[in-house]
N, C-alpha and C positions, 0 to 999 in steps of 0.2 A: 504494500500500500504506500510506503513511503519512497518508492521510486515511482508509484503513479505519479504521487502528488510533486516530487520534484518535477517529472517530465512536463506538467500541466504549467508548472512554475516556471521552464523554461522557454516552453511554447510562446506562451503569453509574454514574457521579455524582449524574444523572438520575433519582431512584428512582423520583418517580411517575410517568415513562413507562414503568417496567418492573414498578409494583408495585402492585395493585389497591389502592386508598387508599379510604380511609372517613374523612368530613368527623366534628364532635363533634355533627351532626344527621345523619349517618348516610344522606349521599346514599352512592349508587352512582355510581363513577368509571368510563368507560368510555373505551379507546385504543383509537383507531385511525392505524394505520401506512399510508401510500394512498401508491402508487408508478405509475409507468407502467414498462409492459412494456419488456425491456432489446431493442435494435436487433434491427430486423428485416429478413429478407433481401428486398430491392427488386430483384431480379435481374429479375424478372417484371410488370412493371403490372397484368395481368391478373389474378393469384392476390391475392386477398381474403383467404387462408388461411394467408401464411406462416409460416415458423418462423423461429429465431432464425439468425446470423450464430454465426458466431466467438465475437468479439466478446461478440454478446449471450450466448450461452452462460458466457463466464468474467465478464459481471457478474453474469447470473442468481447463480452461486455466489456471488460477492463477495458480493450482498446477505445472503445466507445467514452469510456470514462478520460481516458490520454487525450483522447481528441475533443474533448468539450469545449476546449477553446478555438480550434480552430472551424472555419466558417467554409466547406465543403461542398463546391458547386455540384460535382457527379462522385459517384462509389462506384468503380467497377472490379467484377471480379470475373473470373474463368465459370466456367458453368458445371461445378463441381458441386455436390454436396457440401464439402469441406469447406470451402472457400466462400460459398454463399452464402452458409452459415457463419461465416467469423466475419464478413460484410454487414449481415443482415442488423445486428445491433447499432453499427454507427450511422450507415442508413436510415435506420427508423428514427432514430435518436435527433439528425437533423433534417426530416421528414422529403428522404429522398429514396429513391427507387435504386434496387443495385443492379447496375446495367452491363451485360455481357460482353463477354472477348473474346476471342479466339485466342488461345496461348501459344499457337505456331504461327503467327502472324501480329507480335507484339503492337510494338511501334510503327507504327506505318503514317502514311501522309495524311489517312482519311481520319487516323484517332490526333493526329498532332493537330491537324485543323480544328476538329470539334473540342479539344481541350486549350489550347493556346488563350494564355487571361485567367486560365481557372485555376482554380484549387483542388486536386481531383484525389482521391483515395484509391489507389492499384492493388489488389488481393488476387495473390498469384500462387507461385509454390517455391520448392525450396530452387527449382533451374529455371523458372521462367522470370521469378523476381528481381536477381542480378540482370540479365539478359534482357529485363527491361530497360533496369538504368542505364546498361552497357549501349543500348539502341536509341536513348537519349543522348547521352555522352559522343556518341560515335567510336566507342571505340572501346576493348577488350579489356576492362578494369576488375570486374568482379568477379568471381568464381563462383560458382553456386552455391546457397548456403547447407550448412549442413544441417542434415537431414532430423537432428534432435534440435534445428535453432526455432523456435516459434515465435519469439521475440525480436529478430531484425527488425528496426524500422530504420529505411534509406528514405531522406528530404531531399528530393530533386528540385535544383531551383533552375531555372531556365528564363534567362534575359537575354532577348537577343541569341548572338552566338556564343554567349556565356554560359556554360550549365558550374553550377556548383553543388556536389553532392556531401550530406552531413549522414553520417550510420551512427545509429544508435541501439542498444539493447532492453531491451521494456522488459523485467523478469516479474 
């Protein structure tokens, strides 16, 4: 709880992760929030479909609670059980819909346009996550995370031809 509430503390400090910013040449600042999906149930090998744990259920929320302060124009996630469910609480929380990806077609020109100015929340996995930032960035920075992390959170800021990326761990 107490690195909730620093991370909420930091956020909120933070303004241009939470505040659409305009350079004095008038770029467009675009955030993106890119999380992997909260624990999921391995009861089964077989099921390619799970849902969340426990567990994953109260950080799905927790993330929701990290993110109170920031003001979230779209949530999109992969069309996963796992992932829609760890969406589905920040979503609701700032009464927005979670809107779908394709995860072998991250970053592309059609999603750069419709989020470009936004603030957007990305719920992905542990190799599409990185490989998102990495297709912001332009270029081969991340590795995939590892497969026990449920806690990454990468803040992609995007001014112009500027990306700057901040990783955090939310436990």
């Amino acid at each position: 709880m107490k690195s909730i509430a620093t991370l909420i503390v930091f956020l909120t400090l933070c303004s241009p992760f939470n505040v659409q910013a305009q350079s004095s040449t008038e770029e467009t600042t675009t955030v993106y929030y890119c999380i992997r999906h909260a624990e999921k149930d391995r009861s089964n090998p077989d099921n390619k479909n799970p849902d969340l744990t426990k567990a994953g259920l109260t950080r799905a929320e927790n993330w929701a609670k990290v993110f109170a302060t920031v003001d979230f124009d779209a949530v999109y996630s992969t069309d996963y059980n796992r992932t829609q469910q760890t969406a589905a609480p920040t979503a609701a929380s700032q009464g927005l819909e979670v809107l779908s990806y394709d995860p072998s077609d991250l970053y592309n020109k059609d999603f750069a346009a419709a989020t470009t100015g936004k603030t957007v929340l990305v719920v992905g996995h542990s190799n599409t996550t990185p490989v998102f930032v990495n297709a912001v960035l332009g270029e081969e920075k991340y590795p995939w995370m590892a497969d026990d992390n449920n806690g990454g959170l990468y803040i992609v800021t995007k001014t112009g031809d500027t990306v700057s990326v901040q990783i955090l761990q939310i436990n």
